[in-house]
C-alpha positions in Angstrom: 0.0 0.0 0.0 1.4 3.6 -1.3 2.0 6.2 1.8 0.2 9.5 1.2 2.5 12.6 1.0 0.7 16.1 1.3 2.2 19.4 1.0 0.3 22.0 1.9 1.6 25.2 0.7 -0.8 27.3 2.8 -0.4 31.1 1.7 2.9 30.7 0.0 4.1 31.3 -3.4 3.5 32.9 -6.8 2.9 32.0 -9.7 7.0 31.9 -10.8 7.7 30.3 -8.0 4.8 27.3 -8.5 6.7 26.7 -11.8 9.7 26.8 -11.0 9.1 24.3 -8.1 6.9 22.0 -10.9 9.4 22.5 -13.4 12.2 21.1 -11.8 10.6 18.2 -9.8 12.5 15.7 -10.5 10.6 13.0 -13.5 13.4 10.7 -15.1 12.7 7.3 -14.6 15.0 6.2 -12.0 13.4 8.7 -9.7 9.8 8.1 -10.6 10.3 4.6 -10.1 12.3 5.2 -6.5 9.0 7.0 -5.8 6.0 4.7 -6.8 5.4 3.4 -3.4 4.8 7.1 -2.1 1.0 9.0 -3.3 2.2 12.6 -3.4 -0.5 15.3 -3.0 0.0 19.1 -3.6 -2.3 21.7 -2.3 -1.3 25.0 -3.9 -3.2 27.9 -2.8 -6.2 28.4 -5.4 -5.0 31.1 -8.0 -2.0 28.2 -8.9 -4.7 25.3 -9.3 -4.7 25.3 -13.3 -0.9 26.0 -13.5 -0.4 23.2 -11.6 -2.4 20.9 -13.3 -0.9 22.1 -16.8 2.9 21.9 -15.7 2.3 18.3 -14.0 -0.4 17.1 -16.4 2.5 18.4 -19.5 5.9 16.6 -17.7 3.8 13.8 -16.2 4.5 14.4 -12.7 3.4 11.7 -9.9 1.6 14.5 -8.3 -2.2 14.5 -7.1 -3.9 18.0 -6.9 -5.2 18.8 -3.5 -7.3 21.9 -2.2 -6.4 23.7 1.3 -10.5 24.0 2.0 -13.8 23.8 0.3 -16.7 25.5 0.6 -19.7 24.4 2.2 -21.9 25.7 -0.4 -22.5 24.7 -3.8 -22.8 27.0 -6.9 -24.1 30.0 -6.4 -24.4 33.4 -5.2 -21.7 32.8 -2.2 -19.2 35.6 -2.4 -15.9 34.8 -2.2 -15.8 30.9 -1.5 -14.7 28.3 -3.9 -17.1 25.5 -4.7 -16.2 22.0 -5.8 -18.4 22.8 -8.5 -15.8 25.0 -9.8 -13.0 22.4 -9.4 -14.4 20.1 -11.2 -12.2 20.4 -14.5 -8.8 20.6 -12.5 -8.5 16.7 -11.1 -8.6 17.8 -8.0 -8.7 14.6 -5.4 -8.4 16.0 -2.0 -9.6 18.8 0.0 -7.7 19.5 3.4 -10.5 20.6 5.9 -10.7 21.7 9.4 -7.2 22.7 9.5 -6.4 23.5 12.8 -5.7 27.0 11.2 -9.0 27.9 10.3 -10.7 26.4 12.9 -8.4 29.4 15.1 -7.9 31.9 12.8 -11.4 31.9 11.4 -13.4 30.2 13.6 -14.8 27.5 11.9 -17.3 25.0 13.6 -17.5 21.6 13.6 -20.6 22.0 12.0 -19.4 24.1 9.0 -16.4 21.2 8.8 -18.9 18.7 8.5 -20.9 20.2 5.6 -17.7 20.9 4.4 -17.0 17.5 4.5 -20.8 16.4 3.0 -19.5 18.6 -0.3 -16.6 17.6 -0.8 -18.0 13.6 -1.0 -21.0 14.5 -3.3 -18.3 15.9 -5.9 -15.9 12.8 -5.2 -13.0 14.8 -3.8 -11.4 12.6 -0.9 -11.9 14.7 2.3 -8.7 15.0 4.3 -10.1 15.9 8.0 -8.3 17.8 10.4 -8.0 17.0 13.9 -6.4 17.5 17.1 -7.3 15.7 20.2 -10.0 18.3 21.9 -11.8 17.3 18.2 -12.1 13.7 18.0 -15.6 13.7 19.7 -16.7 17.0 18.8 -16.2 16.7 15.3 -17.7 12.9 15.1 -21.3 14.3 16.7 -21.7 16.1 13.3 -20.7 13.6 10.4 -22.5 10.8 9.3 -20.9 7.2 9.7 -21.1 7.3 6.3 -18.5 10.4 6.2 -16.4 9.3 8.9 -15.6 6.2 7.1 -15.3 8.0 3.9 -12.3 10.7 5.3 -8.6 10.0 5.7 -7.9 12.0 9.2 -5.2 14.1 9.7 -3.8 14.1 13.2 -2.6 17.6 13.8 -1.7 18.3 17.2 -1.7 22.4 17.3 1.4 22.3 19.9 3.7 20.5 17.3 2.7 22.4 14.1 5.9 24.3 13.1 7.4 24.2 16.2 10.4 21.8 14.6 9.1 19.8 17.6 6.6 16.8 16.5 4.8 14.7 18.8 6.2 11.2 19.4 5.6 8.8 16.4 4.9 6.1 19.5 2.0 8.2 20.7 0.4 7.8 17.2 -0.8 3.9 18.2 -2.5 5.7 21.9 -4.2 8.2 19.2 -5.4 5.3 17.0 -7.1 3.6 20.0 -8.9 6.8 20.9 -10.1 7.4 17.2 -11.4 3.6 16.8 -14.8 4.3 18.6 -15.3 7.5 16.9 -13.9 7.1 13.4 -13.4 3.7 11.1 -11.0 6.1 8.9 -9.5 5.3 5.6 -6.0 6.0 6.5 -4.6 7.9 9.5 -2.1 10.8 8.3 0.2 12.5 11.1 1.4 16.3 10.6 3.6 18.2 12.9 7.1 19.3 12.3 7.8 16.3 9.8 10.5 16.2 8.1 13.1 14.0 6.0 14.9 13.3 9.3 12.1 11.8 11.0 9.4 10.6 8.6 10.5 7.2 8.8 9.4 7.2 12.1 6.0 8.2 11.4 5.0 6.0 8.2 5.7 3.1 10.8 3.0 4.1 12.1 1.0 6.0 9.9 -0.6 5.8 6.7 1.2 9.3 5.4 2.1 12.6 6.5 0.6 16.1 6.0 3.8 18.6 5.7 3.7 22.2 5.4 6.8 24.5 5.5 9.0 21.0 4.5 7.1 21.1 1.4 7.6 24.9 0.0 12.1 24.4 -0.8 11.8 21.3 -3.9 15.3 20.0 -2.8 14.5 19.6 1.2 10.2 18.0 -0.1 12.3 15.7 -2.5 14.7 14.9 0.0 12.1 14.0 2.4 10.3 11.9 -0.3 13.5 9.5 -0.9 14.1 9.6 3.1 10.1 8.1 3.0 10.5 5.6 0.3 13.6 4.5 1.0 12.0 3.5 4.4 9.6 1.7 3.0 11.3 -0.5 1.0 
């Protein structure tokens, strides 16, 4: 079973810097080979969706498009938020929601996650869910069992998230157990402070990893991406 790789590139980039990074991703065949045990998923921020799904779609890049949210709503007269309606010529495959981010930054309820969620399954985007540990139970009042099985969750907890200090890969297997009454997930992912140094620890015990900053510089995400296949092999 392929180990799912996301990089979330947040608020990051432009649109030089997008292709430059897709430009020189590494495609020859020794290294797409290295990599075919690893799914690797990008989440630029939204104005780079369509370059990146020309540059990897042209050089044939291993890469799965990801969003960093989704709105709750579906087409129509909603100002400002970005439908899955409007994704749907892109390939997008993923959508990263209730990042612990927006959850502080813009206050968003478990409620609004969970319709969130809803959408992003009636358009057939996989629903990456966000959660740290004062979620679990929170979040599972407002999703059908049909949704919690359908979601890969992302354990996120807040304290490690780009503090170059992640949680203990060992403390993943205590998580699991708390998650098992609540959830019957897809895939577990961890993110916190991952990087090529220590993701072998956590794909021992995880079904991916959800990187932010160790995705934006191409040489330290590829690194990481041979440091996680070579582990697995």
């Amino acid at each position: 079973m392929q180990k799912l790789i996301i990089a979330n590139w947040k608020s990051h980039k432009t649109l030089a810097e997008v292709a430059h990074w897709l430009n020189n991703f590494p495609n020859d065949q020794d290294s797409l080979q290295s990599l075919s045990n690893l799914e690797i998923a990008l989440a630029p921020p939204y104005p780079f969706l369509a370059l990146a799904r020309s540059i990897i779609d042209e050089r044939n890049l291993p890469i799965k498009l990801a969003v960093q949210d989704l709105s709750a709503f579906g087409s129509g007269a909603y100002t400002g938020e970005v439908a899955a309606f409007n994704l749907q010529d892109l390939g997008v495959e993923y959508a990263i929601l209730g990042h612990s981010e927006r959850r502080r930054f813009l206050a968003e309820s478990s409620q609004l996650v969970a319709d969130k969620v809803a959408e992003a399954l009636k358009w057939q985007i996989k629903p990456i869910l966000c959660l740290d540990k004062p979620y679990f139970s929170e979040q599972a009042r407002f999703l059908t069992s049909e949704a919690q099985a359908a979601c890969l969750l992302a354990y996120e907890p807040v304290a490690a998230i780009g503090s170059g200090q992640p949680e203990e890969a060992g403390n993943l297997l205590a998580v699991r157990q708390d998650l098992a009454p609540l959830y019957k997930p897809q895939a577990l992912i961890y993110g916190g402070s991952v990087n090529a140094d220590n993701v072998a620890d956590y794909l021992r015990v995880s079904d991916g990893v959800l990187l932010g900053g160790a995705s934006l510089n191409l040489k330290d995400f590829v690194d990481l991406l041979y440091a996680a296949s070579k582990s697995l092999a």
